[in-house]
C-alpha positions as CSV (number, residue, x, y, z in Angstrom):
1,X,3.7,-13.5,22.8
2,X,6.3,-16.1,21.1
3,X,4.7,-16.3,17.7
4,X,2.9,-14.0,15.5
5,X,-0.7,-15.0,14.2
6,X,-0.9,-12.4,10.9
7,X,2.6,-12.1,9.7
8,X,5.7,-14.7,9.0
9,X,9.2,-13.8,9.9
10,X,10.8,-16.9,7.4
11,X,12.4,-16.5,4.1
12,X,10.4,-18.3,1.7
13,X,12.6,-17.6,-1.6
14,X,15.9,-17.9,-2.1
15,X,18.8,-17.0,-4.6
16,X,19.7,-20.6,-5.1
17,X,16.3,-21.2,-7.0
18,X,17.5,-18.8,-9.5
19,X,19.0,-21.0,-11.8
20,X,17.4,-24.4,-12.5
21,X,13.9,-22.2,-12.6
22,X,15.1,-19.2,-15.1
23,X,16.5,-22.4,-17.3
24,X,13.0,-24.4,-17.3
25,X,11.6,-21.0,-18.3
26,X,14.2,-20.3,-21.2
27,X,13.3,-23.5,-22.4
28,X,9.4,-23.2,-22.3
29,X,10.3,-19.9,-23.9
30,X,11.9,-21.8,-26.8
31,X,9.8,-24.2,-27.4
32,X,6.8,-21.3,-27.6
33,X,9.2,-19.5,-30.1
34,X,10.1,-16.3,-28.1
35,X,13.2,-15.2,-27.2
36,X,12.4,-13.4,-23.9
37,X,9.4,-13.0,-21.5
38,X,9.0,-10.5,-18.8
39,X,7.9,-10.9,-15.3
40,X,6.0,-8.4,-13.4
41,X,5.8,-8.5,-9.3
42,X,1.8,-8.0,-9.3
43,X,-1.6,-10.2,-10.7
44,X,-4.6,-9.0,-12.9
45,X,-5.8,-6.4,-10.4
46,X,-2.6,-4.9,-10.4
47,X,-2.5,-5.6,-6.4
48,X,-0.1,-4.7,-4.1
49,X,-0.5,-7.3,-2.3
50,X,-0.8,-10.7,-4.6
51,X,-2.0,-14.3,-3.7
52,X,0.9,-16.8,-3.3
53,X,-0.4,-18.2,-6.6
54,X,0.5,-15.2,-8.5
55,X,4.0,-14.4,-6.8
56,X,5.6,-15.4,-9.9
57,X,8.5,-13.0,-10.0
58,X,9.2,-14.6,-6.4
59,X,9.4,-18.5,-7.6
60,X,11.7,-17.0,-10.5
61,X,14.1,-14.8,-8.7
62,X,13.6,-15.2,-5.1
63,X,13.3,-11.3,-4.5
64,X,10.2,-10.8,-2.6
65,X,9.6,-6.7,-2.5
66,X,6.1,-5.4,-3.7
67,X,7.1,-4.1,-6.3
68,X,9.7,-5.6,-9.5
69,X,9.8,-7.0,-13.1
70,X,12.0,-9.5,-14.7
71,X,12.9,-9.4,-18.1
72,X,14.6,-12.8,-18.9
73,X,16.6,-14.1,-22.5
74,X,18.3,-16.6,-23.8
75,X,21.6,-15.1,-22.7
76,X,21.0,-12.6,-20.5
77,X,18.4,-11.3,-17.9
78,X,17.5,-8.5,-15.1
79,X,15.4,-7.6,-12.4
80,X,14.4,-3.6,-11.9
81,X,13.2,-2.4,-8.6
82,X,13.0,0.9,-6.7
83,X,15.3,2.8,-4.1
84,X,13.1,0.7,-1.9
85,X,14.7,-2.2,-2.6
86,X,18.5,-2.0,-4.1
87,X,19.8,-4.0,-1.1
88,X,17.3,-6.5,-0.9
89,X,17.8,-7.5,-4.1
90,X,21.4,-8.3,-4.0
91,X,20.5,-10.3,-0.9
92,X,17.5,-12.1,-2.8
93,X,18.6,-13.0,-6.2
94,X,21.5,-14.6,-7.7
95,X,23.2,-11.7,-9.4
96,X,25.5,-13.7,-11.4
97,X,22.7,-14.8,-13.4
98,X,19.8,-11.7,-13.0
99,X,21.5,-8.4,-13.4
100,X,20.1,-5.7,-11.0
101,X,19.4,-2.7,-12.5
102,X,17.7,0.4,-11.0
103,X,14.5,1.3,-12.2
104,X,14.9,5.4,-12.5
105,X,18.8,4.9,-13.9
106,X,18.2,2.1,-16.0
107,X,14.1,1.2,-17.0
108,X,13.3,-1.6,-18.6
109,X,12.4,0.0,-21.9
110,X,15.9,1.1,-22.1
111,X,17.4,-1.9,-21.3
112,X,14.9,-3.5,-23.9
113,X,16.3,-1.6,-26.5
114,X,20.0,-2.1,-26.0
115,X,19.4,-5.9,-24.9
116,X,17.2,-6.9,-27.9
117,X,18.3,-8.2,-30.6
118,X,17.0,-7.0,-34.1
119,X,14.1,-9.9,-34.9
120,X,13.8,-11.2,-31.2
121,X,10.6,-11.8,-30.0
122,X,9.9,-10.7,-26.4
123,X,6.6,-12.2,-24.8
124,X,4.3,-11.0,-22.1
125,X,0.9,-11.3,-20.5
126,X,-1.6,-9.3,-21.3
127,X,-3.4,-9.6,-18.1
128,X,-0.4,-8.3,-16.0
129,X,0.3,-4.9,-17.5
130,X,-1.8,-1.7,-18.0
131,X,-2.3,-0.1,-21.8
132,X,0.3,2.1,-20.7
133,X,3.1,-0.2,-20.0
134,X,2.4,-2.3,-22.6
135,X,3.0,1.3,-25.0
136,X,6.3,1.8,-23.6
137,X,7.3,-1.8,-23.9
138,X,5.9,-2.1,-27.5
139,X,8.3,1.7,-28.4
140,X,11.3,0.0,-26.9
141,X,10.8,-3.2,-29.1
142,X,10.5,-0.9,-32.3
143,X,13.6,0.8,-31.2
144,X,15.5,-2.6,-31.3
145,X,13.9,-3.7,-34.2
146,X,12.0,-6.2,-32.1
147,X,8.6,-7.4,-31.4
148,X,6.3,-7.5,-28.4
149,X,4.1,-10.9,-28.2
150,X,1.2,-11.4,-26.2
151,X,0.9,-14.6,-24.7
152,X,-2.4,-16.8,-24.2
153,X,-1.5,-18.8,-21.2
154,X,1.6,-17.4,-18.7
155,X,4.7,-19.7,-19.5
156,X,5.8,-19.2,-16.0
157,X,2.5,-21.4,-15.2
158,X,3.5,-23.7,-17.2
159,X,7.0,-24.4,-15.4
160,X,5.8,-24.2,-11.7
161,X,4.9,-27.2,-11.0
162,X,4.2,-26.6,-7.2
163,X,2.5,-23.4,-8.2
164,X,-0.7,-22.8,-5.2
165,X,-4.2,-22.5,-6.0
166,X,-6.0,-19.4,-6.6
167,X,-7.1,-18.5,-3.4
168,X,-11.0,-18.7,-2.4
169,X,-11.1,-17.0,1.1
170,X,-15.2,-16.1,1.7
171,X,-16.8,-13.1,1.2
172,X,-18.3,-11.4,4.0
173,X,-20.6,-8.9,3.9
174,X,-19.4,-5.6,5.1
175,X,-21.9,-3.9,7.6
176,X,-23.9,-0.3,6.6
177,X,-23.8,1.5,10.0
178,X,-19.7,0.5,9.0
179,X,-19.8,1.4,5.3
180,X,-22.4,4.3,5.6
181,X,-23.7,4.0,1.9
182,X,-25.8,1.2,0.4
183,X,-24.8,-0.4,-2.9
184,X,-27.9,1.0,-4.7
185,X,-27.1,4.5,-4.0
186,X,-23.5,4.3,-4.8
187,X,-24.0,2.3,-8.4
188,X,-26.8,5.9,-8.5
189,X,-23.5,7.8,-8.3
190,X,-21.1,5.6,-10.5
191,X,-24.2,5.2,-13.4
192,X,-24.1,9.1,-13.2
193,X,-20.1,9.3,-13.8
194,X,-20.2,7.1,-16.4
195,X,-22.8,9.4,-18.6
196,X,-20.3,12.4,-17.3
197,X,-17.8,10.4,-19.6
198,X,-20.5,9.4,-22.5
199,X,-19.2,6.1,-22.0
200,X,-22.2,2.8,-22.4
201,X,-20.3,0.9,-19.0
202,X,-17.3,1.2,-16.6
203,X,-15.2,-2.0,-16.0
204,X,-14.3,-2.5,-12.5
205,X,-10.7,-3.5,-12.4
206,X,-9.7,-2.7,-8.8
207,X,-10.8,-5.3,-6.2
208,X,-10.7,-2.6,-3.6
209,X,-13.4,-0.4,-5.7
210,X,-15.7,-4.2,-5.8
211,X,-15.2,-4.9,-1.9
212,X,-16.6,-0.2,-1.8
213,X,-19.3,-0.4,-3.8
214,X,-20.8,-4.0,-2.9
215,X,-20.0,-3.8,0.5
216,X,-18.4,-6.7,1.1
217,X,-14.5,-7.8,2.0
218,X,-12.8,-10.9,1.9
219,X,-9.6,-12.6,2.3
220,X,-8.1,-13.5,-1.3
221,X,-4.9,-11.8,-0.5
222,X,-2.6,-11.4,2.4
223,X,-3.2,-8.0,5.1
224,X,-5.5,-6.3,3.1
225,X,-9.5,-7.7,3.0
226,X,-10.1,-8.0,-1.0
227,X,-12.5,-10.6,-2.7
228,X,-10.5,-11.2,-5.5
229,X,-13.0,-10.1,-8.6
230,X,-14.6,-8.1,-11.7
231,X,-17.9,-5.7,-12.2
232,X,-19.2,-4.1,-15.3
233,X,-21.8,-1.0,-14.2
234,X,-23.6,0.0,-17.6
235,X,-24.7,3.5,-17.9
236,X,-27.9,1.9,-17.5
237,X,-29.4,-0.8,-15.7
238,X,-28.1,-3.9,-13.3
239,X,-24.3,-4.1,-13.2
240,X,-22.7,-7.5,-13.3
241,X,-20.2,-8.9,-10.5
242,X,-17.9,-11.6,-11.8
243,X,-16.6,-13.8,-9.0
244,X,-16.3,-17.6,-8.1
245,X,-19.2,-18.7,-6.8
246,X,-17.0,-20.9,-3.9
247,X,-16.7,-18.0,-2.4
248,X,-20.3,-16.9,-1.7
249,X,-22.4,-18.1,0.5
250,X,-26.1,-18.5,-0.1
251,X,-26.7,-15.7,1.8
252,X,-24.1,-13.6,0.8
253,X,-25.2,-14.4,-3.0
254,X,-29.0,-13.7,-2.0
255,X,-27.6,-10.4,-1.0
256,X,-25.5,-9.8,-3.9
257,X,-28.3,-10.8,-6.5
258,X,-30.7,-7.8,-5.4
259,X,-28.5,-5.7,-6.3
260,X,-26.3,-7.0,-9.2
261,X,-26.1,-10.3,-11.9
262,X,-23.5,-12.8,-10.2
263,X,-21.4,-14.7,-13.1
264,X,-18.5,-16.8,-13.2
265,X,-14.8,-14.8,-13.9
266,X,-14.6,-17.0,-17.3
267,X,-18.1,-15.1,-18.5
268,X,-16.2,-11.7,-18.0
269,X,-14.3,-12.4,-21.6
270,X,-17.8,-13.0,-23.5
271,X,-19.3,-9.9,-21.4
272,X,-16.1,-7.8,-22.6
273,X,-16.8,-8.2,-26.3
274,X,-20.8,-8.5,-26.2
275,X,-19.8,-4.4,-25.3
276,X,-17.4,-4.3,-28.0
277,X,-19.8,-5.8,-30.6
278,X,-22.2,-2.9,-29.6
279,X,-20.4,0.0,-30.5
280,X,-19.8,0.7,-26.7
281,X,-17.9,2.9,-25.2
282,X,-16.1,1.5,-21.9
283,X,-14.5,3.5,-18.8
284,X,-11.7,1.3,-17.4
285,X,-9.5,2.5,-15.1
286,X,-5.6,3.7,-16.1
287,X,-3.8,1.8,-13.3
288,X,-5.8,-1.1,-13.0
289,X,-6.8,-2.2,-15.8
290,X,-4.6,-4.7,-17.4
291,X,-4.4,-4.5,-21.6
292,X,-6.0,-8.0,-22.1
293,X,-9.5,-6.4,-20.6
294,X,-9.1,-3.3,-23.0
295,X,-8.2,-5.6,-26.1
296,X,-11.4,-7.3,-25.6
297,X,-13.6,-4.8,-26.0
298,X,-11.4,-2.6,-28.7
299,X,-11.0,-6.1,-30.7
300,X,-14.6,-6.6,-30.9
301,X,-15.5,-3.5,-32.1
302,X,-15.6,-1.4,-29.3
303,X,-14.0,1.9,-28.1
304,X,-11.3,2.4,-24.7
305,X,-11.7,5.2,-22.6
306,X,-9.2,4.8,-20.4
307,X,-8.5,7.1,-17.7
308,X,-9.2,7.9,-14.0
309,X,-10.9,5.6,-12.2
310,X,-14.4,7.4,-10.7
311,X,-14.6,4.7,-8.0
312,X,-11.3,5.9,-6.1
313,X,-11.8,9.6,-5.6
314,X,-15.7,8.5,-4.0
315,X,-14.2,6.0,-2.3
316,X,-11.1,8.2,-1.0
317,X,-13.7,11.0,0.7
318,X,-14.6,8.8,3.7
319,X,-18.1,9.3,4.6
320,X,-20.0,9.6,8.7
321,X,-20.2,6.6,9.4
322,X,-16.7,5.5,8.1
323,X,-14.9,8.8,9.8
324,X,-16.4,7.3,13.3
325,X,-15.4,3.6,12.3
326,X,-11.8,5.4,12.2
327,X,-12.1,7.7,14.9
328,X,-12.8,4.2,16.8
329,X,-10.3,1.9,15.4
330,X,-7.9,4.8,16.5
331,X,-9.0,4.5,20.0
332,X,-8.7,1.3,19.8
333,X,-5.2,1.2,18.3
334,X,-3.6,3.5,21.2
335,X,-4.1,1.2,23.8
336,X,-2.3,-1.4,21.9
337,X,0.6,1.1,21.2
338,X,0.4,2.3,24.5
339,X,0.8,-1.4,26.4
340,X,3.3,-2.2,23.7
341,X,5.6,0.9,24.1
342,X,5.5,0.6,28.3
343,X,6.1,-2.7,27.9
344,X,9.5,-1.9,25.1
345,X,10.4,1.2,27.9
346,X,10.7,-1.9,30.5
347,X,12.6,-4.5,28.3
348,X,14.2,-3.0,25.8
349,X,17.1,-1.3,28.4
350,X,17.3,-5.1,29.6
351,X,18.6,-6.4,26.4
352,X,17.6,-10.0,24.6
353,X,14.8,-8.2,22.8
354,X,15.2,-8.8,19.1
355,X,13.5,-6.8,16.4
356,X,11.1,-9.9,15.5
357,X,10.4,-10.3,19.1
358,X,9.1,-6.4,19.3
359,X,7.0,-6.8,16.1
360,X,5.4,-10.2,17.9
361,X,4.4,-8.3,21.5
362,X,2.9,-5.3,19.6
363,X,1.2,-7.8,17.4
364,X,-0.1,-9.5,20.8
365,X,-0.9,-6.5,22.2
366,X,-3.6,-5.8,19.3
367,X,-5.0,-9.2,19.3
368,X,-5.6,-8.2,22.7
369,X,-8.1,-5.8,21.9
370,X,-10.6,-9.0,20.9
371,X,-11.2,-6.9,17.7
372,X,-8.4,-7.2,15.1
373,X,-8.8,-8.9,11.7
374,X,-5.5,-8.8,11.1
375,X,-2.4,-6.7,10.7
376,X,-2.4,-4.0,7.9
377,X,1.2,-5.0,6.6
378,X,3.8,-6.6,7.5
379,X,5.9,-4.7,10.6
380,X,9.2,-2.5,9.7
381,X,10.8,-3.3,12.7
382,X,13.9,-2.1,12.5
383,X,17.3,-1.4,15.3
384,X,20.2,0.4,14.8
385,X,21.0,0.2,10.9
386,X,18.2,-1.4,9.9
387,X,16.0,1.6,11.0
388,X,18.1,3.2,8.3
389,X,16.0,1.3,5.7
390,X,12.5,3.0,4.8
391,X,11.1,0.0,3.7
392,X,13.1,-2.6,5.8
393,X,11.3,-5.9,6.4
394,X,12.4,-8.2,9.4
395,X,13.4,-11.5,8.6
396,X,14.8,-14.9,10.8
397,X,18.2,-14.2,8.7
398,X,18.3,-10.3,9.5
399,X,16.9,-10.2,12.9
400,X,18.8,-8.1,14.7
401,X,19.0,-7.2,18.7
402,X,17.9,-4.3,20.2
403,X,20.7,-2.5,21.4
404,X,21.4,1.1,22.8
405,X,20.7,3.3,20.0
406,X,17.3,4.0,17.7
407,X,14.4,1.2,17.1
408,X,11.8,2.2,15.0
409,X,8.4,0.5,14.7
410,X,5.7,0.8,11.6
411,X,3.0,-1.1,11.7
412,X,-0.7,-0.9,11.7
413,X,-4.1,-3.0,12.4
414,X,-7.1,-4.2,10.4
415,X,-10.2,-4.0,12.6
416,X,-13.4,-3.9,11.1
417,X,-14.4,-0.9,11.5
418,X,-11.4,1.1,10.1
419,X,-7.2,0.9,9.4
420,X,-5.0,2.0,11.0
421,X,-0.9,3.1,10.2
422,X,1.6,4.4,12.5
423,X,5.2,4.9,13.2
424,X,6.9,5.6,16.4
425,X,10.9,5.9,16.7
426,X,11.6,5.0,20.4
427,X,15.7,5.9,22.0
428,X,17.4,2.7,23.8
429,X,19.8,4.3,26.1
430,X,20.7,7.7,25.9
431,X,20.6,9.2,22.6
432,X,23.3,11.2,20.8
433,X,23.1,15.1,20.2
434,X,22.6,14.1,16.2
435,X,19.9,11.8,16.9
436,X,17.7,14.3,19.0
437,X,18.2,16.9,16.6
438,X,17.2,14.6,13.7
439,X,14.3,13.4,15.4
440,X,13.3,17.3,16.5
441,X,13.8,18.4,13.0
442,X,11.6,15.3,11.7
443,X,9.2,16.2,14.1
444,X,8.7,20.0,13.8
445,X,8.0,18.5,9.7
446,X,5.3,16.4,11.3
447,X,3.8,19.5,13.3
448,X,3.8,21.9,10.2
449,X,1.5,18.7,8.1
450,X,-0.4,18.3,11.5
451,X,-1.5,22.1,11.7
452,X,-1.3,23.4,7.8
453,X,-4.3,25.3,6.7
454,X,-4.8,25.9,3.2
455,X,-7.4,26.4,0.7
456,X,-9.8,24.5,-1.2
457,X,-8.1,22.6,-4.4
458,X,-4.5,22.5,-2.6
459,X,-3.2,19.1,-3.2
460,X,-0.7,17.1,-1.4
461,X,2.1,18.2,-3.6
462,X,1.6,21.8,-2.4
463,X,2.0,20.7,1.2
464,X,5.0,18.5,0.9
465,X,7.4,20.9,1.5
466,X,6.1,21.9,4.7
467,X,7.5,18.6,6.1
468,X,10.7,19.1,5.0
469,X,11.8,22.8,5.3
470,X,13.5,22.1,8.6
471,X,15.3,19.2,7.1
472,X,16.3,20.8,4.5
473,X,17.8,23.9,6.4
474,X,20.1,21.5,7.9
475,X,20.9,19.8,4.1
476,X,18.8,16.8,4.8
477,X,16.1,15.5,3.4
478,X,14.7,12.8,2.7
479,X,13.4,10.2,-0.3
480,X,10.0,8.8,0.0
481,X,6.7,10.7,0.1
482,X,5.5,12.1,3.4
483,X,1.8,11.2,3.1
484,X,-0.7,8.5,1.4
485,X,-4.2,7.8,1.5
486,X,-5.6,5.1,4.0
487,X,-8.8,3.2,3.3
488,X,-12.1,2.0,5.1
489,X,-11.0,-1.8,6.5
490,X,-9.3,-1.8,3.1
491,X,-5.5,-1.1,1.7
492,X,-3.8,0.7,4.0
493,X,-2.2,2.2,0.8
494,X,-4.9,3.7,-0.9
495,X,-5.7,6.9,-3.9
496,X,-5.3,8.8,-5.6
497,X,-4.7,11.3,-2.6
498,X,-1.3,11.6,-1.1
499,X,1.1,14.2,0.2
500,X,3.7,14.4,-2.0
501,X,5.8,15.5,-5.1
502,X,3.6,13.5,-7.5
503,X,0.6,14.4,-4.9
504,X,-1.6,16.0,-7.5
505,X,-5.3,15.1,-6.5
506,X,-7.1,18.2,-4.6
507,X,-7.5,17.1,-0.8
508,X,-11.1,17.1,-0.2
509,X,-12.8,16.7,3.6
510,X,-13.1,13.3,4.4
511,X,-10.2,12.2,3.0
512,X,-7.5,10.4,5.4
513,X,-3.7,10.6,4.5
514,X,-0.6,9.3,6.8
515,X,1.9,12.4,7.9
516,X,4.9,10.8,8.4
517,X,8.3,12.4,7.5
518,X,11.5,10.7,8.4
519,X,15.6,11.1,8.2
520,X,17.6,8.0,7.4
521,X,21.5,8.0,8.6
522,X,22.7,5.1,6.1
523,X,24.4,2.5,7.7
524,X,23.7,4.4,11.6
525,X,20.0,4.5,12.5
526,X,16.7,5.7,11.1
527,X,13.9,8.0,12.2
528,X,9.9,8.3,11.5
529,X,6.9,9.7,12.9
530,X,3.6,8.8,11.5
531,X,-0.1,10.0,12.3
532,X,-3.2,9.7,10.5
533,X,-5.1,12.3,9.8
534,X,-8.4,13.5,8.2
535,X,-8.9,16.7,5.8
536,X,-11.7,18.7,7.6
537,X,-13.1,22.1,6.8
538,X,-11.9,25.1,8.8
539,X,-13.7,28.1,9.8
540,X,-11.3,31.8,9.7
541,X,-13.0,34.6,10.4
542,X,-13.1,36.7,7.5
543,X,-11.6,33.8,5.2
544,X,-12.4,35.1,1.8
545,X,-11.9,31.2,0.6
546,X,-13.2,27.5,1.7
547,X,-10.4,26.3,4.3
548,X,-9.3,23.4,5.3
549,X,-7.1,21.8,7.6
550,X,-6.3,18.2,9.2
551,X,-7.6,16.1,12.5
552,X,-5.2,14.1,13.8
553,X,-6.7,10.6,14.3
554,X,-3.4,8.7,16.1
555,X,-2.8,9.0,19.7
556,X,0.0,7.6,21.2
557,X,3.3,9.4,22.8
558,X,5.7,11.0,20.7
559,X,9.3,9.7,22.5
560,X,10.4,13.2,24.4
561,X,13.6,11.4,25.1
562,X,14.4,12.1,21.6
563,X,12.8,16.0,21.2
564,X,15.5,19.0,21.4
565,X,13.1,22.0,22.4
566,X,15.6,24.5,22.1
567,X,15.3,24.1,18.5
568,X,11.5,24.2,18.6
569,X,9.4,27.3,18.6
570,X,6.9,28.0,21.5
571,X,3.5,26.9,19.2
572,X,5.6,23.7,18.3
573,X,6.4,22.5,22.1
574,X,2.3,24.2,22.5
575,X,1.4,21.7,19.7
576,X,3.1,18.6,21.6
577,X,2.1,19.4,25.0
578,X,-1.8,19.7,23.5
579,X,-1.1,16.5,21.7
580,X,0.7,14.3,24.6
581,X,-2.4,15.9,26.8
582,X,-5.0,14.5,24.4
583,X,-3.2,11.3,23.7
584,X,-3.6,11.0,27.8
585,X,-7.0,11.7,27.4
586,X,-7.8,9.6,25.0
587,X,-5.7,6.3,26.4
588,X,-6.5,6.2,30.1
589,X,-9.6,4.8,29.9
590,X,-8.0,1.7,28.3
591,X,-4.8,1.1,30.4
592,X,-4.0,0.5,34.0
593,X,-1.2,-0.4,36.3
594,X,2.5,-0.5,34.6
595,X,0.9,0.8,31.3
596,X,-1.1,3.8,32.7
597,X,1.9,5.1,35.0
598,X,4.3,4.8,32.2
599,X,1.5,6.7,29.7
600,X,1.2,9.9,32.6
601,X,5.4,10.2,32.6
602,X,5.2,9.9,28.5
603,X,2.9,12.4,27.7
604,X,4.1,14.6,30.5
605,X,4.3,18.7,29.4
606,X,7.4,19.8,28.5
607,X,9.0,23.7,27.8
């Protein structure tokens, strides 16, 4: 367990690459006639995760968070990113030359209208921003008195001279008793939705709602299965998947062509505008689509509807077959956890355990399994400090040792049959007074997601609070969401569900979220603890409404070293003892020796 299969510890950018890259693009930018271009962190799909070919905003800057945009002139330039990311971005990037600035306090449509000037001419690419963004971009240019341009061909592309290839990773075929639903009966459903919206044809934008409704996955991008690729579905008759044919075997075409026309991605413009010179009007999808697909069809005649995508609300309610392909994965996934956190309760205490070491054994212990595909994301492995940071991802240059204190561990598996996400916050030593009654506090937040019941149409928003209310009678809180959807052997982000303050889609049964509040000490330590769990209907007696609650799915011990029970009521330590004694149930059948003796003394009752 010396080197990790599915995720890299190295720093592939760096802020010296900065300058002699932002000045070859300033002069491409000149000699196009534009006085600025910006640079979005994401690819037509508006991905998450992106194919080393389209990490442009990495080659430029160095700053390699999922989520950022450059905006770069002749004189001047920034880079905006999240609360995620504010440190990482100091580290990354060469500040003397791209400003900082903080995406809530200073967006870039702000800074666009003070940093124009009157005249300029600020480019972008179409295909790398939705409708939406290009609207606010194109108000802040009117403010300034300046002018949005759309670009034909990226000029970043043009500059990078070692840019990779697009990637053409095979397409698999993704197995019925796994997905539960043929394609047939699922284009039944999406043909049906599209007459709901009297549109002529939805345009798939979302590689994650191609790889659903085709049944098939691929490896076009890092951690997350997607065959990188289009579909049209017309109100009527066969839809058309757009996809190089590299990737498709003769049998996985043979399979494709019964149930859809295969073409080339460069037929998707001509298809685009043959709807627009019919009067048609197309469904696209608000967060996916990028504005070079709409102007296609709006250009040749055609009319936008663009708005929710239908695909991610079916593909959010997880049907049989896909609840027991999680329910499995699960199983699965404690036995890793379990030999990994016996095996951190015997070396950790030792010392010369690192946090990239710890993110290599657990990764170990899941290729152990025979099963995994690979890992969902990238670990947050973090010690002391570093646990501090919500989004905190180890590198060879922040590695830090484990130490007496708080480590905390997110990570999660791909297996085939489902994905999975968890977080575990583990004491080295003896922890402080603070830090067990952080930890009880974040935990009695996790208890009240694990056990709410609430009525039919309740969305994640409404719930949020629930895992915060004994944070916030201390004064704490904290600043990222406490719940997002998880897909089938897909993102292991996924929506539109999630619990939180933006939360606003109705939980439905079948649909599997991630309950994981936390407390972050800046500079000191961090604390999370993270289940899955599924929305299921619940049965009151003389319930006047439809009820629902949530199945946990995750079973591996919560840390009692950690847990204060005098601050805990009597159904919260019932609620943990029931959970340690299923998590015991569940695991034993998978571990023996050092592992299974550890597991019966970490899932012991307690209170």
């Amino acid at each position: 367990m010396t080197k990790a299969q599915f995720q890299s510890f190295e720093e592939k950018a760096s802020p010296a690459q900065g300058a002699p890259r932002v000045a070859a693009l300033r002069a491409e930018l000149k000699r196009r006639g534009l006085d600025g271009f910006i640079v979005p962190r994401t690819d037509e799909y508006q991905n998450e995760y992106v194919p080393p070919s389209s990490e442009r905003l990495s080659w430029l800057t160095g700053f390699t968070g999922s989520w950022g945009v450059a905006i770069v002139l002749a004189d001047k330039a920034a880079i905006f990113v999240d609360g995620r990311y504010t440190v990482q971005v100091r580290e990354q990037v060469d500040t003397a030359l791209i400003a900082p600035e903080h995406l809530v306090d200073n967006p870039p449509d702000a800074w666009i209208e003070k940093a124009l000037a009157k005249g300029a001419k600020l480019g972008f690419d179409p295909r790398l921003h939705t409708p939406d963004g290009v609207r606010r971009l194109e108000k802040a240019c009117q403010k300034a008195g300046a002018t949005l341009v759309p670009v034909a061909d990226n000029p970043i592309d043009a500059v990078w001279n070692d840019r990779p290839a697009p990637p053409l990773a095979a397409v698999v075929p993704h197995p019925i008793d796994l997905a539960g639903e043929d394609t047939a009966t699922k284009l039944d459903r999406i043909r049906a939705s599209v007459a709901g919206h009297d549109a002529g044809a939805l345009v798939v934008s979302d590689p994650h709602a191609v790889a659903w409704i085709f049944n098939i996955r691929g490896g076009d991008v890092s951690h997350t299965p997607l065959p990188l690729g289009h579909a049209i579905v017309p109100r009527e008759g066969r839809p058309t998947l757009f996809m190089d044919g590299r990737k498709l075997s003769n049998a996985v075409r043979d399979a494709l062509a019964s149930v859809a026309d295969i073409e080339e991605p460069t037929a998707l413009q001509r298809s685009l505008r043959a709807l627009g010179e019919a009067k048609a009007r197309v469904r696209f999808d608000q967060g996916t689509a990028s504005q070079w697909l709409v102007s296609q069809v709006e250009e040749a005649g055609g009319t936008a509807d663009v708005g929710a995508d239908p695909v991610a609300l079916m593909k959010a309610v997880k049907n049989a077959a896909e609840i027991a392909g999680s329910r499995s994965a699960h199983r699965r996934d404690a036995a890793a956890m379990a030999n990994f956190l016996a095996w951190f309760d015997r070396e950790a205490p030792k010392g010369g355990e690192t946090e990239i070491s710890a993110a290599v054994a657990l990764e170990g212990f899941r290729i152990a399994t025979g099963a995994l595909k690979d890992v969902s994301f990238p670990s947050i492995s973090g010690a002391g400090p570093n646990a501090a940071l919500p989004h905190y991802r180890v590198s060879t240059a922040s590695n830090r040792a484990i130490e007496p204190g708080i480590f905390l561990i997110d990570s999660g598996a791909q297996y085939q049959d489902g994905t999975t996400d968890i977080t575990r916050t583990m004491a080295v030593g003896t922890p402080t007074p603070e830090m067990k009654d952080r930890f009880t506090r974040v935990l009695k937040g996790h208890i009240a997601i694990a056990t709410a019941v609430f009525p039919k149409g309740i969305s994640g928003a409404q719930l949020d609070s629930f895992a915060r209310a004994a944070l916030w009678q201390a004064g704490l809180d904290f600043d990222h969401g406490t719940g997002h959807g998880i897909g089938s052997y897909l993102s292991v982000h996924e929506g539109p569900q999630r619990i939180s303050k933006l939360g606003t889609t109705a939980l439905q049964p079948g649909m599997i979220l991630s309950n994981e509040p936390g407390y972050y000490k800046t500079g000191s330590f961090g604390i999370r603890i993270e289940n899955l769990i599924l929305v299921e209907k619940r049965e009151i007696p003389g319930a006047e409404r439809e009820m629902y609650g949530f199945e946990t799915l995750s079973f591996t011990p919560i840390d009692l070293a950690l847990v204060e029970p005098s601050i805990m009521t009597r159904e919260e330590i019932d609620w943990l003892n029931a959970y340690h004694a299923k998590t015991r149930e569940v695991v034993t059948p998978s571990v023996s020796g050092e592992t299974l003796a550890w597991l019966e003394k970490a899932t012991r009752p307690i209170g």
